[in-house]
C-alpha positions in Angstrom: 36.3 -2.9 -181.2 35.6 0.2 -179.5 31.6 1.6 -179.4 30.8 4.9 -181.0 30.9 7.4 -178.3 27.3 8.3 -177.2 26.5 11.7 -177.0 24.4 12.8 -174.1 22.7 16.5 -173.9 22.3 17.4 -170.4 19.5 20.5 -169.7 19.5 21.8 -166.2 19.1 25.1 -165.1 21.4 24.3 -161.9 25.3 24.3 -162.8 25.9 22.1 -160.0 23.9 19.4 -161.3 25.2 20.1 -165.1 29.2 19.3 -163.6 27.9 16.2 -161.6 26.3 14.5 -164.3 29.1 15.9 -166.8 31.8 14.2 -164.7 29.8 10.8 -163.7 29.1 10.4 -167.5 32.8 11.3 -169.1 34.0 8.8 -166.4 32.6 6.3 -168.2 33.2 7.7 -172.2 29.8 9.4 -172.9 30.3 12.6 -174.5 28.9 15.4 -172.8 26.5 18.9 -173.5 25.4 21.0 -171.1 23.0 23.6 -171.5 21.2 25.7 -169.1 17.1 26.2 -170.7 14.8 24.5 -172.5 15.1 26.8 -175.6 18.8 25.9 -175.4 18.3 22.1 -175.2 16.1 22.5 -178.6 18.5 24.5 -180.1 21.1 22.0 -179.5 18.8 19.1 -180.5 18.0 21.1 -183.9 21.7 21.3 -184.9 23.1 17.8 -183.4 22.1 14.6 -182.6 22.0 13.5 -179.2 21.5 9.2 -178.6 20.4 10.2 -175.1 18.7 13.8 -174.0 18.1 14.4 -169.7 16.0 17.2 -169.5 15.4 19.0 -166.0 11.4 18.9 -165.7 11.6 21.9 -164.1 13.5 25.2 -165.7 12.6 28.8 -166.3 11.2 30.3 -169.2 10.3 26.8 -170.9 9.8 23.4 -168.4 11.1 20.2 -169.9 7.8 18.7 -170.7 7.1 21.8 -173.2 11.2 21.4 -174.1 10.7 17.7 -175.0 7.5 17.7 -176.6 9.3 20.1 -179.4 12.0 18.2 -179.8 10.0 15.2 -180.3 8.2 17.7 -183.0 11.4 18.2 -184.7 12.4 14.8 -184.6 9.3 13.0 -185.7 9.9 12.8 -189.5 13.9 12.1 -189.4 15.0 8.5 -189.0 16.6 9.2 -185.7 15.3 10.2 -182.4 16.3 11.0 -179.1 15.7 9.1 -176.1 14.8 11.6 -173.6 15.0 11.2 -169.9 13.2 13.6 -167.5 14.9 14.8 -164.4 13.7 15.9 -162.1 13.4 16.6 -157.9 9.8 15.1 -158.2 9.4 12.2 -156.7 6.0 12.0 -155.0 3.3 9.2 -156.0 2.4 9.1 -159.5 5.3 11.8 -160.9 6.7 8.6 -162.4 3.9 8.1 -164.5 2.9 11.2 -165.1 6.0 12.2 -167.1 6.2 8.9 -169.0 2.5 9.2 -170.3 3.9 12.8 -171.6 6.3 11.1 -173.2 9.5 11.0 -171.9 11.6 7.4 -172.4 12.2 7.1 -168.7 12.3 9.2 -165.3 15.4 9.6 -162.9 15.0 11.6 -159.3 17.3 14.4 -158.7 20.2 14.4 -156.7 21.1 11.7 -159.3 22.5 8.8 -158.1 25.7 7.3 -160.3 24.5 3.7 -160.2 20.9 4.6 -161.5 22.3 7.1 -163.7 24.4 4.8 -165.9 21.7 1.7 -165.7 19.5 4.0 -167.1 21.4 5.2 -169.9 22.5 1.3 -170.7 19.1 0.7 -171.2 18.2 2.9 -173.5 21.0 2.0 -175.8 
C-alpha cells in the first residue's frame, strides 16, 4: 500500500534554493510548493494544508520567524498543524536553539544537504 503523498511548502526568497529542494524532494514522492515571501507562505498555508512547511529565516518584507509564528496563529484551533522547519544560512553557536525556542519543529543549514534534508523530513512524519 502506497503512503499518501506529503505535501511540503517550500518559502525561500532565492529561486535557486526553491529548484534544489523542489527536485531533491519530488525525487523521493513529496509534493512540492514553492513560494518566494513570507506573506506568500501564509497565504498558501491559509488555503492548503501542508504536513511539512521549510521556511527561509531570512526573506524580505516578512522573516520566517514573524511568517511562522502566523501560521501557527492560524493553525492553532484546527485539528491539524504544520511542522515547520526553519532554514536558514545561520549556523553560528546558539542559532540552533534560538529558532527552536521560537518555535519552529526543527532547524536545517542552508546550502541544504540531501541526506539531512530527507532525515529530517522522516522525522517529522
Amino acid at each position: 500500500e502506497q503512503e499518501p503523498t506529503v505535501r511540503v511548502l517550500v518559502a525561500d526568497d532565492d529561486p535557486i534554493n526553491q529548484l534544489l529542494i523542489r527536485r531533491i524532494l519530488e525525487k523521493y514522492g513529496y509534493s512540492v510548493t514553492t513560494v518566494d515571501s513570507g506573506q506568500a507562505a501564509i497565504d498558501q498555508a491559509r488555503s492548503h494544508r501542508f504536513e511539512v512547511i521549510l521556511m527561509d529565516g531570512q526573506m524580505p518584507e516578512m522573516d520566517g520567524l514573524e511568517a511562522m509564528r502566523l501560521i501557527r496563529e492560524l493553525q492553532k484551533d484546527s485539528a491539524f498543524s504544520s511542522r515547520i522547519i526553519a532554514l536558514t544560512g545561520l549556523s553560528m553557536a546558539g542559532d540552533r536553539e534560538r529558532f527552536l525556542q521560537a518555535g519552529f519543529d526543527d532547524y536545517l543549514t542552508k546550502p541544504v544537504e540531501s541526506e539531512k534534508l530527507l532525515k529530517t523530513l522522516r522525522n517529522h512524519k
